[in-house]
C-alpha positions in Angstrom: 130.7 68.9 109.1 131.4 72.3 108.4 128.1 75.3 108.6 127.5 75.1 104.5 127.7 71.0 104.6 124.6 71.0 107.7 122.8 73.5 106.0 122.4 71.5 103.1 121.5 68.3 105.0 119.0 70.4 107.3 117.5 72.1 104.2 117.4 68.7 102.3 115.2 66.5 104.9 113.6 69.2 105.9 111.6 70.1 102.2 111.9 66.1 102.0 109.6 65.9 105.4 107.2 68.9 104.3 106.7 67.1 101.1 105.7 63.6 102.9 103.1 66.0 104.7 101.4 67.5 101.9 101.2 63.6 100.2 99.7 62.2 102.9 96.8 64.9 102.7 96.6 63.7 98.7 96.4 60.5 99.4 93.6 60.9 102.6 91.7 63.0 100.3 92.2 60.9 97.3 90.9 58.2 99.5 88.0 59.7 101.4 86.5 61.0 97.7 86.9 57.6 96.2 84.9 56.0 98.7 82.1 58.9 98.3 82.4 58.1 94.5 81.6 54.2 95.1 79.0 55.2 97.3 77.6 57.3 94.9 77.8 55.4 91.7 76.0 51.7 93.6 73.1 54.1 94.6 73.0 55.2 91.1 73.2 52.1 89.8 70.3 51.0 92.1 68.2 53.8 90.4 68.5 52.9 86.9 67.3 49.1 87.9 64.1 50.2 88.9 61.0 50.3 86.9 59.3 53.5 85.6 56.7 53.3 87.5 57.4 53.4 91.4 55.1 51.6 94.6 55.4 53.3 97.9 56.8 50.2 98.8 59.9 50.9 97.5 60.9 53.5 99.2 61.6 51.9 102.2 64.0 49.4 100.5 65.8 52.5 98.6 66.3 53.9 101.3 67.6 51.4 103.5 70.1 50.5 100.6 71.1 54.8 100.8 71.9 54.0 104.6 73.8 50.9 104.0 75.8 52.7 101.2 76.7 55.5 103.4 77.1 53.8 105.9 79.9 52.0 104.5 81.3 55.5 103.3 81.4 56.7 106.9 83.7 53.4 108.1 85.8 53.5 105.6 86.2 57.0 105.3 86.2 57.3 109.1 89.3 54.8 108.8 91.1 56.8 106.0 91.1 60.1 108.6 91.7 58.5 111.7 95.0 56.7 110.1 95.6 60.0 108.5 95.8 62.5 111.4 98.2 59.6 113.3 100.4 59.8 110.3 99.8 63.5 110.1 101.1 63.6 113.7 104.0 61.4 113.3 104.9 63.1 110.3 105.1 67.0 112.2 107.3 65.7 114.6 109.5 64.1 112.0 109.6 67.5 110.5 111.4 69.1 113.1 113.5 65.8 114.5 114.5 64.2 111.0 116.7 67.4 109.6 117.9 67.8 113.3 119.4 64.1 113.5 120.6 64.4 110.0 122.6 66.8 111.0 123.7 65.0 114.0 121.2 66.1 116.7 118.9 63.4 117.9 115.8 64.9 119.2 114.2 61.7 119.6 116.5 60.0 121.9 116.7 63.0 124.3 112.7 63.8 124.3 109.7 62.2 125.1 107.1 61.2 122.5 104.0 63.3 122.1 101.3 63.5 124.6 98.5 61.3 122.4 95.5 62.5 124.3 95.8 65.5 121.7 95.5 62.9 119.1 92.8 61.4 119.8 90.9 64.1 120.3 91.3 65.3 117.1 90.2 62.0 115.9 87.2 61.8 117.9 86.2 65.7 116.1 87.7 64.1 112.5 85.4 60.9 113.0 82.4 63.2 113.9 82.6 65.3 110.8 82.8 62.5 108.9 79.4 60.7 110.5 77.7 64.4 109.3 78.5 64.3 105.7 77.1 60.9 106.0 73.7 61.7 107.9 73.5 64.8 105.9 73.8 63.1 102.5 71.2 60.4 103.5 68.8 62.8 103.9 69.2 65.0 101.1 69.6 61.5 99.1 66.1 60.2 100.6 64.4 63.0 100.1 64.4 62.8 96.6 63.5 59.5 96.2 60.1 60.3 98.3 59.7 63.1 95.4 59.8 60.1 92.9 56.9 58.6 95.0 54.9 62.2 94.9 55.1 62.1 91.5 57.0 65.1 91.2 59.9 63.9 89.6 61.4 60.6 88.0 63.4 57.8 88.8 65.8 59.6 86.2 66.0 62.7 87.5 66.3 61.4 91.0 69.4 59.6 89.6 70.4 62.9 88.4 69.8 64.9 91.9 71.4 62.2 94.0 74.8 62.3 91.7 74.9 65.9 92.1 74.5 65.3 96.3 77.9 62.7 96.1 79.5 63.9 92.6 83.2 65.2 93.1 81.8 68.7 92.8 79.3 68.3 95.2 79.0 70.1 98.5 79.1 66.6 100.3 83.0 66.2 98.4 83.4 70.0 98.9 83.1 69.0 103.1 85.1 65.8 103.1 87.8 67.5 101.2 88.0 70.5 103.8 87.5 68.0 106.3 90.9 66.3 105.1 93.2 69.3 104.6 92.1 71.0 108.0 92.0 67.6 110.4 95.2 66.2 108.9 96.8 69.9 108.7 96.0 70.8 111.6 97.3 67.1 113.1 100.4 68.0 111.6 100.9 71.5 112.5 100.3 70.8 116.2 102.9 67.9 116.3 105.5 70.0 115.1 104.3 73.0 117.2 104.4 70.3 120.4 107.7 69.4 119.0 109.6 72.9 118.7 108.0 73.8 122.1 109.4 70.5 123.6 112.9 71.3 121.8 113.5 74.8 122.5 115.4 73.8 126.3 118.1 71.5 124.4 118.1 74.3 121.4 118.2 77.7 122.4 118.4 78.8 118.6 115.5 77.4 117.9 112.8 79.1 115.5 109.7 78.4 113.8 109.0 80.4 110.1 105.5 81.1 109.0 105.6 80.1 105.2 102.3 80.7 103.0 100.9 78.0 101.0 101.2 79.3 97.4 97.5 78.8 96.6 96.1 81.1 94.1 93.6 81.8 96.3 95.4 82.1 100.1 94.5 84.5 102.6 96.0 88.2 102.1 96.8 88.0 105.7 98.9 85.0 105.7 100.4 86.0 102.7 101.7 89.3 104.8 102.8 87.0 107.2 105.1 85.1 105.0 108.4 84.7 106.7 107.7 85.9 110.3 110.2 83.9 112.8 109.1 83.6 116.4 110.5 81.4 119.2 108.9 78.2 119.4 106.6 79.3 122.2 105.8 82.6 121.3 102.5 82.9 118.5 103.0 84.3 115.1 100.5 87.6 114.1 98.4 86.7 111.8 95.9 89.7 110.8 96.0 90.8 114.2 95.7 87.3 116.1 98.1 85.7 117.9 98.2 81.5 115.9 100.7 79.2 117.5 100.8 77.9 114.0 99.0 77.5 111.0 95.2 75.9 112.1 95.8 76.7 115.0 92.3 75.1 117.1 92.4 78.2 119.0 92.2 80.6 116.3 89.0 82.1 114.4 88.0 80.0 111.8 88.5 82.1 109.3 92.0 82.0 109.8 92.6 78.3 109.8 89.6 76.7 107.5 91.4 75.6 104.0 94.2 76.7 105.4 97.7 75.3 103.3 100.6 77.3 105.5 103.6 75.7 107.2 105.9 76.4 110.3 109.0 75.6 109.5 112.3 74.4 111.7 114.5 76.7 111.4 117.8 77.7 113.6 118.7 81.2 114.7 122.6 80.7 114.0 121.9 79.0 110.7 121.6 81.1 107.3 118.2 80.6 105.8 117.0 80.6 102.3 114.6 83.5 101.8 114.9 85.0 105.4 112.3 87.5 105.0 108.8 86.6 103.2 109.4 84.5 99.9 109.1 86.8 97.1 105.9 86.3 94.5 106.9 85.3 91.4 106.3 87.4 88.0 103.1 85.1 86.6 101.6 85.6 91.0 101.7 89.5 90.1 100.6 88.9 87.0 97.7 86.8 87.7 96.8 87.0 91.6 95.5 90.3 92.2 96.4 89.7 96.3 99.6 88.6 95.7 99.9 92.6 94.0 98.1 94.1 96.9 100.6 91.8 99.4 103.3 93.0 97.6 102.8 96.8 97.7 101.5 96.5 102.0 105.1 94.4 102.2 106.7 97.6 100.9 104.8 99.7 103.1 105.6 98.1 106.2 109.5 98.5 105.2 109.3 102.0 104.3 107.3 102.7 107.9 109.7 100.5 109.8 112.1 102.5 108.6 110.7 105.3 109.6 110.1 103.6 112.9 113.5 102.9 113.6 114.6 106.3 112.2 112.9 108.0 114.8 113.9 105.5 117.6 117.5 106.4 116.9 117.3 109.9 117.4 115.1 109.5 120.8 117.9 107.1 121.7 115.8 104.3 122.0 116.0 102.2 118.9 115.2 98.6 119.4 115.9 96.1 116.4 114.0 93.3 116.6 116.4 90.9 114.0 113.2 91.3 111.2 114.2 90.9 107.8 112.4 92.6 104.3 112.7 90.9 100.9 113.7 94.4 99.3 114.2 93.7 95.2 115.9 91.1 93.4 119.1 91.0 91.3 118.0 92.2 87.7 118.6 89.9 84.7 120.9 92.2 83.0 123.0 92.4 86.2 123.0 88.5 86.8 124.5 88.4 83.3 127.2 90.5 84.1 128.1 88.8 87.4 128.1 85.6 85.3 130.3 86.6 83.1 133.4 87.5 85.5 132.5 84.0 87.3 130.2 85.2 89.9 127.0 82.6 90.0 124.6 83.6 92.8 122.7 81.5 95.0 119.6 83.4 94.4 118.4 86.4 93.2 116.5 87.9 96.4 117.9 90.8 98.2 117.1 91.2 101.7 116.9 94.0 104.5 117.0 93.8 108.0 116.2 96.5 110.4 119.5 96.0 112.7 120.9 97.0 109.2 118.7 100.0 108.9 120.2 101.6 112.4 123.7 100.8 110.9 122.7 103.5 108.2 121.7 105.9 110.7 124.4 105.7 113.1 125.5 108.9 115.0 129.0 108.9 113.8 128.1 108.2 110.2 125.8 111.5 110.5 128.5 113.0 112.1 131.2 112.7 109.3 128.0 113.4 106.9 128.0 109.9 105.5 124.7 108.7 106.7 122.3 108.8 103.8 118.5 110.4 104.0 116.5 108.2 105.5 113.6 108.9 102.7 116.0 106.6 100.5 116.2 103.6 103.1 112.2 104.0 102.8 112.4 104.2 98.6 114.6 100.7 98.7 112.5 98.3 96.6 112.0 101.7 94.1 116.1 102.1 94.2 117.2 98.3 93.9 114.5 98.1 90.9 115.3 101.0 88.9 119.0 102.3 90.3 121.3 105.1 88.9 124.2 102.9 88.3 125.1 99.5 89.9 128.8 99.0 90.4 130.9 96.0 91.4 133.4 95.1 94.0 135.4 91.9 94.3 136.7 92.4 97.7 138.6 90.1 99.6 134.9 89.1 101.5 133.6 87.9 98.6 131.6 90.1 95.6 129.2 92.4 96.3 127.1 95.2 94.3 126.9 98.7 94.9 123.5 100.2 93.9 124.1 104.0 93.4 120.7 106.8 93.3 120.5 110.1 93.1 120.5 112.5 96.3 117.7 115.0 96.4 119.2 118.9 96.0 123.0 117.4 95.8 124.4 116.7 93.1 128.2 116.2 93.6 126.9 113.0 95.8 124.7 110.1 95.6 124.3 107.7 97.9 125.3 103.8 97.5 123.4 100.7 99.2 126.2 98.0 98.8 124.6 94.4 98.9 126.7 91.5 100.1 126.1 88.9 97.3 126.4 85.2 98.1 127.4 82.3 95.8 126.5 79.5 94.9 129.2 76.6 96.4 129.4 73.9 93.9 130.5 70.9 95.9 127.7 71.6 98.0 124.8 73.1 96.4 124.6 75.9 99.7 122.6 78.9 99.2 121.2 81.6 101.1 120.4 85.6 100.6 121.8 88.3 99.1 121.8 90.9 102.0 122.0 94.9 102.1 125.4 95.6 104.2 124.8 99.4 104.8 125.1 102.5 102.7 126.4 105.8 102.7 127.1 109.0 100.6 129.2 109.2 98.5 130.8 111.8 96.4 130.5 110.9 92.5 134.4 112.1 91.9 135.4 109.3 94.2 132.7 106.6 92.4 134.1 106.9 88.9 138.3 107.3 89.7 138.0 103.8 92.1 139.7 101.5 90.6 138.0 98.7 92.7 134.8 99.7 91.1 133.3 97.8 88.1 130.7 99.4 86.0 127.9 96.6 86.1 124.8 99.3 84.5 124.3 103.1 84.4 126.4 105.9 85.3 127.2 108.3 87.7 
């Protein structure tokens, strides 16, 4: 099986396993809410066969039928969770062993299974949580029957209270619902954390990717920290604290309470689709108003780890970490152009990483004057979005784009960002990232009499 060929297969079963995790939370949910829905509609139904006029006597009864209703709601439902956070479990460590054994590495034969005191713990909680909605919903329920029997409301519009108490837009569906997506999130996220930790001896290139949820409504912070890779035992920085992975118990609640992320499985050696944080689409900056502030903080942090790195290199102390930047995308125009001499890529993300950055600023490059102004490696996202010129090359490595900008105060030179452009294999279906290979000054006499240079848009 050759590198493209287990990429595939990992990349397959591993969006097929995330998908059987985010089901199961439907189908608990789905679940859990009809049973609050049957609960609610025989109490209603109750209501509407009583008379008009209402004896203290009844009150007991109603009540006791409320109890017996939610009571029913709290087994079942109790059930539904408990059966869904030992799926939820079984299902994070299938996310990190099934695209391993596809690809011929059987985790499960070499480990041990999970420690289960963890899960059932986490039932215990679930099962607890689920008992309050219960107790807290008879309560509200009762109490407005016993306004029925004061006389300050009637039958009818105690009906009308106690559907709002249980309806699906009711704060008693609003809890079982977070209940749902945290327990059996967070029962998932803690397998496959368990899982990577467990792995990491037998794989040393194991890493886990933070990947937001796309909800129209996620966190700014864990937007940020789309696309951080950590080792499997080290935590990922999430608005300044330290989550082992997404709802993380040990985390503020703030940062893990409706929380939809994912760690992902991914290996060091392997290429990865979207590297860096996964780029928002054009209707998310349209429509999200954090996805726009996101996206302009992502472009800070490049230009100021740039700058960072800049000013390691000259105090002889630069330290690339191996982070990666989503820095533009491959313009429509251009991807027609490429099309047209044959050149289909595998995406249209261009990405940065800082070992790349250093490569820009290299001693002997500054020696010979080829080293371009740092300010420029800071204006990327600015440059790959509204270039000079863009050129192509069809080298013997393959195609790749040379995005050309004006220098500041020279202008016999500019200075060209090549990006390394990768294809789409059609036997296999492999992608991965377009990637920013280095730059350097150039003179504009040399651009325009290379023969090796196509003219993709603009001039020099």
């Amino acid at each position: 099986m050759n590198p493209a060929e287990r990429q595939k297969l990992f990349r397959a079963e591993r969006a097929r396993q995330w998908k059987l995790g985010v089901d199961l939370k439907v189908r608990t949910r789905e679940t859990v809410l009809s049973l609050l829905d049957a609960a609610a509609t025989n109490i209603a139904a109750r209501l509407a066969g009583e008379p008009s006029e209402w004896e203290a006597y009844r009150l007991p009864l109603l009540q006791t039928e409320v109890r017996r209703q939610m009571s029913i709601f709290q087994g079942a439902s109790s059930e539904a969770v408990i059966g869904g956070l030992r799926d939820g479990w079984d299902l994070g460590q299938a996310l990190v062993d099934a695209p391993l054994k596809g690809v011929g590495i059987d985790l499960a034969s070499a480990l041990p299974r999970l420690n289960s005191q963890v899960l059932l713990a986490m039932q215990s909680f679930a099962t607890d949580r689920i008992a309050d909605i219960a107790t807290s919903t008879v309560n509200k329920v009762n109490a407005e029957l016993a306004q029925v029997i004061m006389g300050t409301q009637t039958p009818f519009q105690a009906a009308g209270k106690v559907a709002a108490h249980l309806g699906k837009d009711s704060p008693s569906a609003s809890r079982a619902t977070t209940i749902v997506n945290d327990e059996v999130g967070r029962a998932y996220s803690l397998a496959g954390q368990e899982r990577m930790v467990q792995a990491k001896a037998m794989l040393p290139g194991l890493r886990k990717q933070w990947r937001r949820s796309g909800k129209r409504e996620a966190r700014v912070a864990h937007m940020m920290a789309d696309g951080q890779v950590v080792k499997p035992d080290e935590p990922f920085l999430i608005g300044g604290h330290k989550l082992m992975c997404p709802r993380d118990p040990a985390a503020p609640i703030g940062q893990t309470i409706n929380c939809g992320c994912t760690s992902l499985p991914i290996m060091k050696s392997w290429e990865v689709m979207h590297p860096a944080e996964k780029p928002f689409s054009d209707q998310e900056i349209a429509t999200n108003r954090d996805a726009r502030t996101v996206k302009d903080a992502r472009q800070q942090d490049l230009a100021q780890t740039a700058r960072q790195l800049v000013a390691d290199l000259a105090a002889g102390k630069a330290r690339p970490q191996g982070r990666f930047f989503t820095a533009g995308q491959i313009d429509p125009q251009i991807q027609k152009v490429l099309a047209q001499r044959g050149h289909q890529v595998a995406t249209v993300d261009i990405a940065l990483g800082d070992r790349q950055i250093v490569h820009m600023q290299r001693q002997h490059k500054k020696a010979r004057g080829a080293a371009v102004p740092p300010e420029l490696i800071e204006q990327l996202p600015d440059i790959l979005s509204r270039p000079l010129a863009v050129f192509l090359e069809e080298g013997k490595r393959g195609p790749s784009l040379h995005y050309m900008v004006q220098v500041p105060n020279d202008p016999e030179r500019a200075a060209s960002f090549i990006v390394h452009l990768r294809q789409k294999n059609p036997s296999m279906r492999h992608s991965a990232h377009n990637w920013v290979e280095t730059a350097s000054m150039v003179t504009r006499k040399a651009v325009a009499s290379n023969p090796a240079l196509i003219k993709v848009v603009g001039a020099v």
